[in-house]
C-alpha positions in Angstrom: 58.9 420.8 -165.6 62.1 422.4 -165.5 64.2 424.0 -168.4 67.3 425.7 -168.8 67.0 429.8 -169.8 70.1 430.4 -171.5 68.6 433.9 -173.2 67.6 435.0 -169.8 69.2 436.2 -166.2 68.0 433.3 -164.5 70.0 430.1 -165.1 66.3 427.8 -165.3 62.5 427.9 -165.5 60.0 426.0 -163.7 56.9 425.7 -165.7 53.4 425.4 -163.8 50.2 425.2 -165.3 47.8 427.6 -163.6 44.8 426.7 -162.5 41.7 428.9 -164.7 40.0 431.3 -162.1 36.0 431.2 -161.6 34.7 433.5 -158.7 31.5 431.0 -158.8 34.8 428.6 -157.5 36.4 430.3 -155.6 37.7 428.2 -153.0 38.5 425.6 -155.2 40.4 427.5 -157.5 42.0 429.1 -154.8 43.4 425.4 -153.0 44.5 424.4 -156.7 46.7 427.3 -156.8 47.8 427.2 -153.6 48.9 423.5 -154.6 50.5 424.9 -157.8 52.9 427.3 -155.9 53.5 424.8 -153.3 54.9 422.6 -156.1 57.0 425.4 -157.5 58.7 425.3 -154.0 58.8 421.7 -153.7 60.6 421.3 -157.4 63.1 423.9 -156.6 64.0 422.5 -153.4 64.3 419.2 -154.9 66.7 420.8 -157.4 68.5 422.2 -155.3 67.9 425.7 -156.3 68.8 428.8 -153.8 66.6 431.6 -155.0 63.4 432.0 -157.1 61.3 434.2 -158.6 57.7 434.1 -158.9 55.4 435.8 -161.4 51.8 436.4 -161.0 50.2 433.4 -161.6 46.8 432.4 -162.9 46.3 436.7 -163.3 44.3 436.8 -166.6 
């Protein structure tokens, strides 16, 4: 989802849910958040956005 960040520099926020790492899974966990940050770039595309940030994601 997206929000608006009215305390913060950035005009919005994209919220993802990170996938949960588990080195016995690692591929999988790595595809899922491969998926999750290609969805980040999709949304802000869609929203027309013209610069993002990314965190670290799914980082403990």
């Amino acid at each position: 989802t997206v929000s608006a960040a009215p305390n913060l520099s950035a005009s919005h926020l994209i919220h993802v849910h990170s996938p949960s790492w588990n080195a016995a899974t690692q591929d999988a966990c790595i595809g899922e958040l491969d998926q999750a940050i290609l969805n980040i770039l999709n949304l802000a595309d869609q929203q027309g956005f013209t610069s993002i940030a990314l965190p670290s994601i799914s980082s403990g």
